[in-house]
N, C-alpha and C positions, 0 to 999 in steps of 0.2 A: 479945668486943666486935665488932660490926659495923664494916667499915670498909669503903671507894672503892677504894683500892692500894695493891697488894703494890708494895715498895721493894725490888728485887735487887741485890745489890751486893757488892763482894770488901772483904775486911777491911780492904785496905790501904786502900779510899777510903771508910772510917765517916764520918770528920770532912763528908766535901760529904755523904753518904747522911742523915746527921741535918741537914743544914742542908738538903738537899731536903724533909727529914720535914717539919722547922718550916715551912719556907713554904706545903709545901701544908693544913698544918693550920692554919697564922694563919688562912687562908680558908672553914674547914670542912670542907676534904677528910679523910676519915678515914684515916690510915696505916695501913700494918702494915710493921712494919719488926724484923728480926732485928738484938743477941738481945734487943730490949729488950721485945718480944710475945709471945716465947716462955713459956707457961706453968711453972712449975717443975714438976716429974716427970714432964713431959710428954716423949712420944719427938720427938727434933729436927725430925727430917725427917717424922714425921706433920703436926707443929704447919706446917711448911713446908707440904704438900700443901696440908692443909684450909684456909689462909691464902688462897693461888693460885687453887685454886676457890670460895672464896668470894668474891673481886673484882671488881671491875667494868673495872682497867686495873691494867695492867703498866710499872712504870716502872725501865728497866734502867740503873743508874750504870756507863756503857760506857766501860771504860777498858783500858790494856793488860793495869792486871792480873786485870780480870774477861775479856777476850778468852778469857786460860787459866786461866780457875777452871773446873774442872770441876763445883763448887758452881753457880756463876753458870749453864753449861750444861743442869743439871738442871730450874733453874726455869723458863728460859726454853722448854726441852721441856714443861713443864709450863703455862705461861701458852698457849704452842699449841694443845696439846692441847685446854684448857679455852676458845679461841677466843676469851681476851682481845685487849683496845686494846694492845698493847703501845710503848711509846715508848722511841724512846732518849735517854737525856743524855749526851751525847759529850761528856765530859772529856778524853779522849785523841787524836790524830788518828793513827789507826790502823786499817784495816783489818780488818773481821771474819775473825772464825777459819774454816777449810771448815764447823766442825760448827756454828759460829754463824749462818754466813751461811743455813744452810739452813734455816733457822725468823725470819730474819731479813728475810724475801724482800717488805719493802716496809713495812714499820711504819713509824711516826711517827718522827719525828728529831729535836732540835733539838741545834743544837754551840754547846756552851759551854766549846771550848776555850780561846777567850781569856780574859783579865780585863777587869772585874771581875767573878767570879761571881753580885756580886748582879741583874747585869741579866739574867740568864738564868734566875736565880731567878722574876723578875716574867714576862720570857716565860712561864718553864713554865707558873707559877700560871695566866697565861691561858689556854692552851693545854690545859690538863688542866682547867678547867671549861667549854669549850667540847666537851673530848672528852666527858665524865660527860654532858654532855645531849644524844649521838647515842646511839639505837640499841646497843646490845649485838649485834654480831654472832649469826645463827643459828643456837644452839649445839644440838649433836644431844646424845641422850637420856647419855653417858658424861659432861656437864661438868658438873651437878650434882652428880657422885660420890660426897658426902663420906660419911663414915664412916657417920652417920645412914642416909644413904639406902640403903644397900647392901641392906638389909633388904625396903624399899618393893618394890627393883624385881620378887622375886622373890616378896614376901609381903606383899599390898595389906592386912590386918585393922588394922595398929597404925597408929592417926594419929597418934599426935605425931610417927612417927618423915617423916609426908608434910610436915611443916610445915620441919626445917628446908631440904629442895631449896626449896621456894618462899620463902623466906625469903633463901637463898643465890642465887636468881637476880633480878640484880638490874633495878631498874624502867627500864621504855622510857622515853627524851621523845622527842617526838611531833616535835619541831623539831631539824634539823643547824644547830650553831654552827660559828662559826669556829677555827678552828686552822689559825695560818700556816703550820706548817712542815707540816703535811699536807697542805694549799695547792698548796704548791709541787712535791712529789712526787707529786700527784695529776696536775696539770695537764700538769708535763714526759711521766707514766705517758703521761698521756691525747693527747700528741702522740705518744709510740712508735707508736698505735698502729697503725694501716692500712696493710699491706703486699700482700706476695702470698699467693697462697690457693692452691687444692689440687690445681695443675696437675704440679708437683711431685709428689705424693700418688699422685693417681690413674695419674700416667704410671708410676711406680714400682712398683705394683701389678698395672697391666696389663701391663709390660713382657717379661715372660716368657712373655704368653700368646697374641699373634700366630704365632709360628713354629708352633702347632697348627692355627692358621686355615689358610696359609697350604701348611701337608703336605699339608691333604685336598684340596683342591683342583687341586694341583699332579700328583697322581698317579691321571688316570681312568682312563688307558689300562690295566696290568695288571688283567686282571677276577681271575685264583686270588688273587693279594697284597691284594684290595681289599680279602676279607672279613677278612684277620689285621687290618687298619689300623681297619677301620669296628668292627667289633665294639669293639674297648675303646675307641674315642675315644665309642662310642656310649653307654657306662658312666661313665665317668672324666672326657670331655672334655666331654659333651652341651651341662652346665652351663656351662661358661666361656663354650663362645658368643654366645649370646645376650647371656650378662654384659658381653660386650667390644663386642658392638653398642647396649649401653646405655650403656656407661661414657664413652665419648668426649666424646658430646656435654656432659655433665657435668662433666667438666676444663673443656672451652672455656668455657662457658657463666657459672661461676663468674666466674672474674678471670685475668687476663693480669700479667705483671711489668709490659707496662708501663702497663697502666690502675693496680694495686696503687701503683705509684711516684709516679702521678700524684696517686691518692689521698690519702697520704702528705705530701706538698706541700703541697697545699690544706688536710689539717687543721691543718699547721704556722701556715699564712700564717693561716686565721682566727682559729688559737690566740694568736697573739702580735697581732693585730689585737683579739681580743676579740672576737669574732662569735657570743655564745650560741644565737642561732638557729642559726648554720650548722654549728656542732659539735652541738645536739643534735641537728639533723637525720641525722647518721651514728651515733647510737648506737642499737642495736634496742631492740624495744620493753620488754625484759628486759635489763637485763646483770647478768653474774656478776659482780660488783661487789668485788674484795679480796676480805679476811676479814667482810666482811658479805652474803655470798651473793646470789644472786639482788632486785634492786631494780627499781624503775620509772624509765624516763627521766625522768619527775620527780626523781625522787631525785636522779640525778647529774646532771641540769641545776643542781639548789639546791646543789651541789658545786664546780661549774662558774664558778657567776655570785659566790659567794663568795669564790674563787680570785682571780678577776678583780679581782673589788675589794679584795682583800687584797695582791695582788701588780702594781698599774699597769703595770709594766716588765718585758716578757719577751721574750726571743731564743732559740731552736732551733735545732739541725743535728743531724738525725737522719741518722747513720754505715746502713750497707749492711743489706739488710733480709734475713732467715735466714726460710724457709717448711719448716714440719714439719706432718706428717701430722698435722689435727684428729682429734678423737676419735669425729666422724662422717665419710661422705662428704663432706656439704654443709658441713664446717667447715673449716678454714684456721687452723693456729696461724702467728703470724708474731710472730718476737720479734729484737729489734734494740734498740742503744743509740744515746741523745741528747745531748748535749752542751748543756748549757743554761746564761744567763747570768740573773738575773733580780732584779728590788730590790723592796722593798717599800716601805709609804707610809711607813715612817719612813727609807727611804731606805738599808737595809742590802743591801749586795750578796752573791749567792748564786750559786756557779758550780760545777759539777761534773756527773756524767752519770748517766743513771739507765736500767737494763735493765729493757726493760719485754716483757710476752706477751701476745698479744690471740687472743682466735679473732674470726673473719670469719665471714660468713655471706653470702647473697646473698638479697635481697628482691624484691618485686616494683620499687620504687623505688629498688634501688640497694642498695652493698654495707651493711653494716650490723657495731657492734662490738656484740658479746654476752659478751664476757669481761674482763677485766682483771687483769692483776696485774703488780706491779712491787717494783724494789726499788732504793734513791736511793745515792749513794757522792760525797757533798761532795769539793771539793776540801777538803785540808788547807791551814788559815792558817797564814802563814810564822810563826813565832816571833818580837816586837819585842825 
């Protein structure tokens, strides 16, 4: 049977995992949910795979004792993998596990560890048909995998076996919905990010290769020692030179700590002011955008202005900002935590920090963000 999501979940919390099922089915969403999906004589964990990749979103019932299911960690490798929506329902207020947290690096969230479950129930509902009509993240040629397909990839003659990948990939809408809780981790993401760039970087890489500038130069006088010196710097070192009279200027030129700092600041203050203009104006013209790959500043402008109007009430303090080598020269990763308060129009308050990584880039107009990704860590509500 065709279904929207896959429902992962540890045995102990069946009882909420089927009252998640029902609600999102009163609505039309189509479940899959273990073991009441599971085929008979079918192998467990096949019917698991082909379930996962056939989805369109990932809904993890996050509690402490799925934290240590090593069931629950399989799927959720696999919802990765497969570059599903994943969402959590935090039942529990606990902390992801190391191996959780690493595939858990900014998905959807919402916490329902208070009572009464049913009103988190109607969040979800919401929240998971605003997810179904974004985009399907850009899934490479291994997420359609299922059993069917294996055949295709190596052996194009058999149609029926081409029909179910296109069948199991499921359909674009054209328009982003709302989703509060993605809302909110988006926007705090989207203050992380602008820091310092790749002065750091570049100083770190050239750092060892001034003392060779510095030999030749330093020793004209002996003419017999010149040629042992010149000869291998004129093999071995030729290259760096040049490279170190190019590289400079390009640390500088990039960003400063404290232009980066200043940066920083200013997208806070317009972020919690609301300034859509002035925050798109700092995103380039591409950004790698989450698990939905490369997008248009349209895109997460309509990200943006939805946030805003989802979440009225917001406050920042982004903690001390950490510069690591991008994955180019001209890039800058810069990854730091925020401390964010924030309510929504129904007036619930939301407060905890979220780690977030950006690259940098430098334009004609100024620095620019071309990456994103984050991952959110609610505060835990005291127990009444």
């Amino acid at each position: 049977m065709a279904h929207d999501v896959f429902i992962s979940h540890s045995s102990n919390n069946r009882t909420i995992a089927n009252a998640v099922c029902a609600a999102l089915e009163s609505i039309g969403i189509r479940c899959w949910i273990a073991p009441r999906d599971v085929l008979p004589g079918r192998s467990y964990s096949g019917e698991i795979t082909r379930a996962i990749q056939q989805s369109r979103a990932f809904v993890l019932i996050f509690s402490e004792h799925s934290n240590n299911s090593e069931q629950v960690l399989r799927e959720v490798q696999l919802a990765a993998n497969s570059r599903l929506h994943i969402v959590q329902f935090r039942i529990d207020a606990v902390l992801p596990s190391d191996d959780l947290e690493y595939y858990l690096s900014g998905p959807h969230w919402l916490d329902a560890v208070t009572p009464p479950l049913e009103d988190h129930l109607d969040q979800l509902k919401s929240s998971m048909k605003a997810l179904l009509a974004l985009p399907r993240a850009a899934a490479p040629d291994p997420v359609p995998a299922l059993a069917p397909a294996i055949a295709p990839l190596s052996r194009p003659p058999a149609p029926e076996q081409n029909i179910p990948p296109r069948t199991a990939a499921p359909p674009t809408a054209a328009s982003p919905a709302q989703n509060l809780w993605k809302w909110v981790a988006l926007g705090v993401a989207v203050l992380a990010a602008l820091g310092c760039v790749a002065f750091v970087m570049i100083f770190a890489l050239l750092q060892p290769k001034p003392p060779t500038i510095t030999a030749t130069p330093s020793n004209p006088a002996p003419a017999p020692q010149k040629p042992a010196i010149i000869q291998p710097s004129t093999n071995a070192d030729s290259s760096p030179i040049p490279q170190l009279s190019v590289a400079p200027p390009s640390t500088s030129a990039l960003v400063s700590a404290e232009e980066a700092e200043r940066y920083v600041k200013k997208f806070n203050h317009d972020m919690e002011r609301g300034d859509l203009r002035s925050t798109t104006a700092m995103l380039d013209d591409t950004v790698d955008y989450y698990a939905f790959g490369p997008k248009d500043k349209a895109f997460v402008a309509e990200q943006l202005r939805l946030y805003f109007a989802a979440v009225p009430v917001r406050a920042f303090v982004v903690g001390d900002v950490k510069v690591q080598p991008g994955s180019k020269p001209t890039v800058a990763t810069v990854i730091f935590d925020t401390r964010y308060s924030v309510r929504d129009t129904l007036g619930t308050l939301s407060t905890g920090r979220t780690r977030t990584e950006w690259d940098l880039v430098r334009r004609p107009d100024g620095l620019k963000i071309a990456r994103t990704n984050w991952m959110t860590y609610p505060d835990a509500i005291p127990a009444r």
